[in-house]
C-alpha positions in Angstrom: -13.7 -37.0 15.5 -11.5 -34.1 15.1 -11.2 -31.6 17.9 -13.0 -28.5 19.0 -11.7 -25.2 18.3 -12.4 -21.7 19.3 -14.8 -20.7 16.3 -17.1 -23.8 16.9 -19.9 -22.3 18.6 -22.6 -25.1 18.9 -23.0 -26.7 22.5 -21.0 -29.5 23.9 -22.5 -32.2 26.0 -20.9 -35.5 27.4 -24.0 -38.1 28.0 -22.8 -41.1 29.3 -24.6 -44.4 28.5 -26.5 -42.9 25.2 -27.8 -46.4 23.5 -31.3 -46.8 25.4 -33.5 -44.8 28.1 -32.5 -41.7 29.5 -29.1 -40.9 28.0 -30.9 -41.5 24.9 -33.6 -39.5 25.0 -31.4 -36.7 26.5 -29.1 -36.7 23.4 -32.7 -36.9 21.3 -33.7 -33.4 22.8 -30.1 -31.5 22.7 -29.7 -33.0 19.5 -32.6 -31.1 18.1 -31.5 -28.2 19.8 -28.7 -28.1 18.3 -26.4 -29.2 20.4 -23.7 -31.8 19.6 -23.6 -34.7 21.9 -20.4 -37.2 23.0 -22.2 -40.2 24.1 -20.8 -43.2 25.2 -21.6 -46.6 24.0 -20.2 -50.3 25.0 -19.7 -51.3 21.6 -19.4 -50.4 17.7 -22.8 -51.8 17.0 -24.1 -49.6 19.3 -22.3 -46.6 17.6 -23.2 -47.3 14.2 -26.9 -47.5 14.7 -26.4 -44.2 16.9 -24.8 -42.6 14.3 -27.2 -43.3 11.3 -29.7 -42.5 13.9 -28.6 -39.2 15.4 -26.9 -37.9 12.3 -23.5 -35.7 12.3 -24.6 -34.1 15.5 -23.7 -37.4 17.3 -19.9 -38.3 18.5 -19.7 -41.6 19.7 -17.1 -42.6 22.9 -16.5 -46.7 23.1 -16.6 -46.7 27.0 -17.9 -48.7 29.4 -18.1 -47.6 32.6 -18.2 -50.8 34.6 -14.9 -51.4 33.3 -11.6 -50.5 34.8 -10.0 -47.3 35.9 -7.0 -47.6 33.6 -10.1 -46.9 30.5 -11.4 -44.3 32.4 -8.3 -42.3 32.2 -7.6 -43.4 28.3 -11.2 -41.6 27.9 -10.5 -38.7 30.1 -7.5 -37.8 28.1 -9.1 -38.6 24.9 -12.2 -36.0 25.4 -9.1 -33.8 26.8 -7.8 -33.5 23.8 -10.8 -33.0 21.8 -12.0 -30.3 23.8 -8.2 -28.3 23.1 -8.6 -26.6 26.3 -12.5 -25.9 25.9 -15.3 -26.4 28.5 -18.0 -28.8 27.7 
């Protein structure tokens, strides 16, 4: 995933939990808006199926959010610095 700079104009949304029901069907509908959607996912299975299914559109994040604080930060630093100072 490489980072987002200033002449990228298409939309930026963070969905967490993106492999089934709403979070899914949310990245469905920006997806064909054109939007491009960072979706977490619990694990690479999960990813790979999301990525052949919502094309180059789809970033996927390796995050579970039941799990500890200490991978929240690693992830909040991570969008950090894909965003290079942007707003999603």
């Amino acid at each position: 995933m490489k980072p987002l700079d200033d002449k990228t104009s298409e939309p930026v949304a963070l969905i967490t939990g993106v492999s089934s029901g709403i979070g899914h069907a949310a990245a469905r509908v920006l997806i064909d808006a054109g939007w491009e959607v960072w979706g977490t996912v619990r694990n690479e299975s999960d990813a790979q199926r999301l990525r052949e299914t919502f094309g180059s559109r789809f970033q996927p994040l390796l995050f579970d959010v039941r799990s500890d604080s200490g991978q929240h930060a690693d992830l909040a630093r991570h969008i950090q610095s894909l965003l290079g100072g942007r707003l999603l």
